[in-house]
N, C-alpha and C positions, 0 to 999 in steps of 0.2 A: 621579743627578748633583746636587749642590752648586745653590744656586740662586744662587752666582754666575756658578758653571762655566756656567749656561742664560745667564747676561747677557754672560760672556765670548764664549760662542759669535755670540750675536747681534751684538756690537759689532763682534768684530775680523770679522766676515764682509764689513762696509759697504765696506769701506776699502785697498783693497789696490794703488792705484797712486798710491802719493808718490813715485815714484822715477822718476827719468830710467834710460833703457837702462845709465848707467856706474853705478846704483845713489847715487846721490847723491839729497839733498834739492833740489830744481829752487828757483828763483827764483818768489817768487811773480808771477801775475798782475797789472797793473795796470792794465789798461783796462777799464771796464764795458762788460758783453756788449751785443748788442744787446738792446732792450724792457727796459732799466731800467726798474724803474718807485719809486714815490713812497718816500722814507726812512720812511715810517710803514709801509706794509705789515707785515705781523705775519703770521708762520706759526706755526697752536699744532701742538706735536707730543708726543705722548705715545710717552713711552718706559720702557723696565723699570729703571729704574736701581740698586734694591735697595739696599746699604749705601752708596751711593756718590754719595747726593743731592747734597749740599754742591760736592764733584768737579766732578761734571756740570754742576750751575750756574754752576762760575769756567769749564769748560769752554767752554761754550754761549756765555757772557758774550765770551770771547774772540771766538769763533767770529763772532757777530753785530757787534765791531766791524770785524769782516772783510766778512762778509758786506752789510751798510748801506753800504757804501761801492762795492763790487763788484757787486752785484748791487740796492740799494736795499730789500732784505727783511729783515729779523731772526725770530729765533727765539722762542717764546714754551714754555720745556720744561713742561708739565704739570706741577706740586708740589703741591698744594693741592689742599684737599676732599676730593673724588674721587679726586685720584690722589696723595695725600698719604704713602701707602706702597708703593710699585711692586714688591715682591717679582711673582717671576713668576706665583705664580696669581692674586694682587691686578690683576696689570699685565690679564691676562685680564677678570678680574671687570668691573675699570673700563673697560675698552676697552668691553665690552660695553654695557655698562651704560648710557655716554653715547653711544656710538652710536643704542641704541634707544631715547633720548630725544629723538633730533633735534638735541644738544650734543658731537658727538663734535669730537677733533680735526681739525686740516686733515691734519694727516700722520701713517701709523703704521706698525707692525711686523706682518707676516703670519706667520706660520711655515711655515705648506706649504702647496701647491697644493689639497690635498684630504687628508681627515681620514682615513689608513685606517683607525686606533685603531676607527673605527665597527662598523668589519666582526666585533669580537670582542667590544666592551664598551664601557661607558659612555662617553662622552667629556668633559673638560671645557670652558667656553666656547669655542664653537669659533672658531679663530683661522686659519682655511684660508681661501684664494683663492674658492672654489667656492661658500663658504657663505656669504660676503660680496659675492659677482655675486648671488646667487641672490635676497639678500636685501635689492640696491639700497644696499646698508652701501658700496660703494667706484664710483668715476667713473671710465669707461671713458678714458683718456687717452692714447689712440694719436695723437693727433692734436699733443700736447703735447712727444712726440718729435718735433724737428726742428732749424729751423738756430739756435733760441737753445739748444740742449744738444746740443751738436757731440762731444761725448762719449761721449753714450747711444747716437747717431744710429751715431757710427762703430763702439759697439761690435758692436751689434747688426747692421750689414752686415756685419763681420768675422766674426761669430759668427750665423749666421741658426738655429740650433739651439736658442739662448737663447730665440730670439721666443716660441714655442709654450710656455713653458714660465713666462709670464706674464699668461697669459690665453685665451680661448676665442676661436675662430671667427675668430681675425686680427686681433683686438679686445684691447687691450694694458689691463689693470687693474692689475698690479702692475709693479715694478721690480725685477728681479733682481739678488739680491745675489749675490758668486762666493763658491765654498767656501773653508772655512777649512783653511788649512796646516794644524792643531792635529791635524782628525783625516784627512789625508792619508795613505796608508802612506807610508812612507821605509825602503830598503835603509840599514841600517849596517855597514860593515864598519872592520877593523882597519886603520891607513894600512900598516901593516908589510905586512901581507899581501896589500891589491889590486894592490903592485906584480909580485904575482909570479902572478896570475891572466891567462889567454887577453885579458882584456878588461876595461874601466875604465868600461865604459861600460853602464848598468843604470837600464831604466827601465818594467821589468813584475816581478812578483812569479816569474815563471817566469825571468827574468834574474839573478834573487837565488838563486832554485833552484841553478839551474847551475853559481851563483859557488861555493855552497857547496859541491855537488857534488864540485868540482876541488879544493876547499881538502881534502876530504877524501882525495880519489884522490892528490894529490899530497901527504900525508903533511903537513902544515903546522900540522896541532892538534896540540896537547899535551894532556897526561892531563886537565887542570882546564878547556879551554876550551868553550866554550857556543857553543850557536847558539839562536837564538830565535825562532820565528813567532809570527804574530797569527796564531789560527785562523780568525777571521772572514775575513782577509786573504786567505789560501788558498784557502778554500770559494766565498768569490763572485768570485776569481779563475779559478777551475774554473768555477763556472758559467757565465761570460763565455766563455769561452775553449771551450765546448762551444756557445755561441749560445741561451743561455737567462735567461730572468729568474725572481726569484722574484715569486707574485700577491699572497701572501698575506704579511707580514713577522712576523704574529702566528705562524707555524704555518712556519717557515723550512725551505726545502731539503724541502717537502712537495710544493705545486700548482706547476707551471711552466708557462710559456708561451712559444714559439721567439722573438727577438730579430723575426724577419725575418715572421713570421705575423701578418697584417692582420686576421684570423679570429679570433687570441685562441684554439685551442684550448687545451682545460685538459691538463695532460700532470700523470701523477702520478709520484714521483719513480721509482717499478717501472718506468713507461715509457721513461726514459732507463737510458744508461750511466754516470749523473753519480755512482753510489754506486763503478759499478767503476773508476770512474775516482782517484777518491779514495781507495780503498781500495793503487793503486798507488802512490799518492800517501804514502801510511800507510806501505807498503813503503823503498820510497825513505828516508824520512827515517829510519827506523828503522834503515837501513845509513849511513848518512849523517851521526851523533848527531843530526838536527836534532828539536828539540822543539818539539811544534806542539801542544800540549794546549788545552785551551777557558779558562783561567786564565795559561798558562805567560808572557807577557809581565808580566799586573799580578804573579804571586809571585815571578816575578827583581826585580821592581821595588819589589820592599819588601826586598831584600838589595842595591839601588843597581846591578844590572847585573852582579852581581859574576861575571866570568870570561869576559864577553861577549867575543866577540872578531865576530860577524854577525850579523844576524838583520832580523826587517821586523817593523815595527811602528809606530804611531800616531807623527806627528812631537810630537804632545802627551807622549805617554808618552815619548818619549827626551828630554823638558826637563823632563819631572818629577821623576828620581834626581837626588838631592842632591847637587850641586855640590860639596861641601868632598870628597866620597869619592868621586865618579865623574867621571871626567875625560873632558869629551867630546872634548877638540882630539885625543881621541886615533884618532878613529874619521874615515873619510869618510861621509857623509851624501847620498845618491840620493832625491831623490823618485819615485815610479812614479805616472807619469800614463797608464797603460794605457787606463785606465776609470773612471768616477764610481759610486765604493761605493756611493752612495742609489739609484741609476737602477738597479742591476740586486739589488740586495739587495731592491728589490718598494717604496720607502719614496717619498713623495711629498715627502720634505722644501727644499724650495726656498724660500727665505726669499728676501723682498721688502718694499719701501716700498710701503704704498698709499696712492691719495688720497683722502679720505674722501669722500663725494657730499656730507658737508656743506660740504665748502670753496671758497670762493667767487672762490681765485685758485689755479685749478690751473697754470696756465701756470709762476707764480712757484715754487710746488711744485717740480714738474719741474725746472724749474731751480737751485732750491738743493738739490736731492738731483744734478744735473751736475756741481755745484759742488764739493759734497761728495768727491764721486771724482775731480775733476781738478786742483784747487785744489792745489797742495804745502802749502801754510801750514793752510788748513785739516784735508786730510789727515793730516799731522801731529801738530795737535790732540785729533784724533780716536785716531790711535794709541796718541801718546806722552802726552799730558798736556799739562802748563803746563810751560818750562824751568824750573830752579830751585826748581820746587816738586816737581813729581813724576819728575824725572829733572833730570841737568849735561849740559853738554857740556865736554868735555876742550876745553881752547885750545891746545893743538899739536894735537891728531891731531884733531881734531872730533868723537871719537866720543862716542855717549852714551852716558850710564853712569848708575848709582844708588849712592848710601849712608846714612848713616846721620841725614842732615840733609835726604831726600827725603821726603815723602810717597805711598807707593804704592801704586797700585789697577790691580796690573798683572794681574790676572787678569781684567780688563775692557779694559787700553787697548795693556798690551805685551807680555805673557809667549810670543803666537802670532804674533806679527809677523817676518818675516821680509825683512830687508834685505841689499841684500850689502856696503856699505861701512859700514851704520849699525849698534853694537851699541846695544839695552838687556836687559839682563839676560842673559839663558842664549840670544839669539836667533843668532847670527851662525855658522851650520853647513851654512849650503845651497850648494854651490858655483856658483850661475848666478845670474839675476837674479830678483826678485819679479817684472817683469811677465813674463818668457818662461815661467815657472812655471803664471803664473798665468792667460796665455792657452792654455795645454797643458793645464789643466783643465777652463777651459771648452770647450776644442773637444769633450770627453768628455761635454759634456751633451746627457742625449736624450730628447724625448716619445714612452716605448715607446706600443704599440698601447692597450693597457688603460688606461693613462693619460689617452690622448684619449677613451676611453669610458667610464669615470668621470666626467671633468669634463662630459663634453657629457650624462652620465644627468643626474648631482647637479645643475644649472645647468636642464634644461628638465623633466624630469620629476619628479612629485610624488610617484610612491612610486620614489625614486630607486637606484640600486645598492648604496648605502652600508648603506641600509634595509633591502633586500633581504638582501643578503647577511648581514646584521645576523640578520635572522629566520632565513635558512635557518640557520645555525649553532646558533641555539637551538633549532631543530627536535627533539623528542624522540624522533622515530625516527632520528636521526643521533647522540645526544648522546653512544651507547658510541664510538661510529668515531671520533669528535674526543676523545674520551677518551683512547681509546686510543695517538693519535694525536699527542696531546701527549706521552701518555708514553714515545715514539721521540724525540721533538723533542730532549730532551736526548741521545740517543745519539747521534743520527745532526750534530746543532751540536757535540760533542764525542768524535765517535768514534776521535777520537788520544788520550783518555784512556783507553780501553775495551779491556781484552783481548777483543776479539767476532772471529770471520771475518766475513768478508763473506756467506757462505752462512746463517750465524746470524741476521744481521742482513736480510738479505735476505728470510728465512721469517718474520720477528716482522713486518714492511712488510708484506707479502703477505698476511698473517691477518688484518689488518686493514682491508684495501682494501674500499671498498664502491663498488661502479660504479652504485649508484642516487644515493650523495652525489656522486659525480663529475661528474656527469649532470644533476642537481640546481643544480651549482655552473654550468657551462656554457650549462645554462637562463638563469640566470639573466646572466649575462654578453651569452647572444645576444636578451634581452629590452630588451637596453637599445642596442639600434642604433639 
């Protein structure tokens, strides 16, 4: 990925309710909360800003005339010295860096909960939940949840799923940011065509199944038209939908573990039905035109979509085809909020604000990270940019828009944004609102079993899970089996490319299966209770 693409990911995740229920921009706030406190207060924050320094300072600048008056804190963004080039492994470096000097920020960016990248290879500075408890780098701030950030407080009664899922033992370190639209799946279909389907209504990847199903049975395609899946979208839609997660994300659709199993046993993929399952699944589409190949979304998407008439795929990837030649008004647009891609794909990734234990006004923290998300004006900001400078607004219709006298860095503030009355750029395709969306996502968040027993190994124990599992993989009585075993990994993450039966592929699994690494792995997981 782009090392903007990592800064767009990070940004547009902070920010996702400017909007009132009708979709509009709300009226900013004007009274200060309760515990103002002094116009000098100073929050430093360090953030990745990569090409976009100059931006982020008119940004920020804004931001703090907002904020000084509402809240009596301003923003101090990191630029200088240390953090004078924020590309993301730099943003890393320096993060670190002054952290373990005792000079870190008051406020920063986490990336995930726990680093599984450990369990198979080196890692870079780590920037996980787990390893910054462990190491006294962030301040427990549960207590800083309350009635001066009526925001955080409500969302997290609304959503009690989110709690676990920013710290250990009940004890709140990070702030949960909510996922990004960008890599959402989204049903697309033709508007000509979902009038003449059983149903309009599509909101799992087995819902998009069906739709297409019908478009086939009832005769609707013509010679040239396409259908399109995300293979990834499938495979851990199958796996959800059988009550399974992945352990491992380096070694996918390999070690599983049951949704519902507080035990954590290791299940290998021989042990379930999830290959024959898939392999019906391979059937299906194959009567069906639908193309589910391990590439088949990014290679339609370098010929613009051409002949698309449905398909499910990334809401990133349906704004990415080029505008002048692919016409999206033409399509309806579902997102599927079945389930949260990260949570059962095995990935730890839950991005968060921490408060550094250097900072000496967490309270005020907290509260300009409430701010942040409830604020319209700052929200906004945060989205869209400055008006006039990085986006217009129309004065009849109010919508915004860009051209040629903007300056844009919308692959940081606006290209994932989704509004339903606001457009900028390629955004205005989702038929319902940003928040009903966006609390339908978060209700999908969830701390599997093995999650809480990572964080609670890496957090109290000294040769912790990550470790563990780290050595047992390099073990060199195991090192043929994981050999081997990666060299399934591409068949079985791509086996709608592969002319293979199932009984083929089944015997190459099977020849490789070692139940002393199995055994081995389970050890090691029931070591760290």
């Amino acid at each position: 990925m782009k090392k903007t693409g990592y800064i767009a990911i990070l940004l547009c995740l902070l920010f996702f309710f400017g909007c009132t229920p009708e979709g509009h921009i709300k009226e900013s706030q004007t009274n200060p909360i309760p515990g103002r406190q002094s116009p000098q207060d100073v929050i430093t924050f360090c953030y990745p800003y990569g090409l976009f320094k100059e931006d982020y300072i008119a940004v920020f600048d804004q931001l703090n005339s907002l904020s000084k008056d509402y809240l009596g804190v301003t923003v101090e963004l990191l630029t200088t010295d240390l953090y004078q080039d924020l590309y993301m492994m730099n943003y890393y470096n320096a993060l670190y860096e002054s952290i373990a000097a005792g000079m870190g920020p008051d406020l920063y960016l986490l990336m995930n909960r726990y680093h599984e990248v450990k369990m198979s290879s080196n890692t870079p500075v780590p920037t996980d939940l787990a390893h910054h408890v462990k190491n006294g780098y962030v301040q427990e701030i549960t207590s800083y949840i309350n009635a001066r950030t009526p925001y955080l407080s409500t969302l997290y009664e609304i959503n009690p799923s989110v709690k676990p899922l920013m710290g250990y033992d009940d004890k709140v370190y990070g702030i949960y940011m909510h996922d990004l639209f960008s890599s959402n799946p989204v049903f697309v279909i033709d508007k000509g065509l979902v009038g003449q389907l059983s149903t309009n209504v599509f909101t799992s990847v087995q819902d998009a199944i069906n739709a297409c199903v019908e478009l086939n049975d009832k005769k609707l395609l013509v010679e040239n038209d396409r259908i399109i899946f995300n293979n990834s979208d499938v495979m851990t839609h199958l796996l959800y939908s059988l009550g399974y997660y992945n352990i491992f994300p380096t070694i996918p659709y390999m070690y599983f573990c049951e949704i519902k199993d507080p035990e954590c046993n290791v299940l290998r993929v021989d042990d379930t039905d999830f290959l024959k399952k898939a392999f019906e699944y391979k059937l299906l589409f194959e009567e069906n035109r639908i193309s589910a190949g391990l590439n088949a979304v990014q290679n339609s998407l370098k010929d613009n979509f051409n002949g698309l008439v449905a398909g499910v795929m990334s809401y990133g990837s349906f704004l990415s085809a080029d505008s002048s030649v692919f016409d999206r008004d033409r399509y309806d647009v579902h997102i599927l909020t079945e389930y949260d891609r990260s949570v059962y794909k095995g990935q730890s990734r839950q991005f968060m604000f921490a408060v550094s234990s250097n900072c000496e006004k967490p309270q005020q923290a907290v509260q300009y990270i409430d701010w942040l998300y409830s604020d319209p004006d700052a929200n906004a900001l945060i989205k869209y940019g400055i008006e006039d400078v990085h986006y217009k607004r129309d004065p009849q219709t109010k919508i915004l828009y860009r051209d040629e006298t903007t300056r844009s860095f919308s692959s940081l503030l606006e290209s994932y944004t989704v509004d339903t009355d606001v457009l900028i750029s390629d955004s205005l395709y989702i038929n319902y609102q940003e928040k009903y969306y966006t609390e339908k996502i978060t209700q999908n968040n969830a701390c599997l079993p093995l999650s809480e027993l990572i964080m609670k190994s890496v957090i109290e124990q000294e040769d912790h899970f990550l470790l563990k599992m780290d050595r047992l993989m390099k073990l060199d009585e195991f090192r043929y089996t994981l050999t081997e075993e990666v060299k399934l990994r591409s068949q079985i993450n791509s086996f709608f490319d592969y002319n293979i039966t199932y009984e083929k592929l089944m015997e190459s699994i099977e020849f490789c299966r070692n139940n002393e690494y199995i055994w081995q792995i389970q050890k090691v997981i029931d070591s760290c209770r």
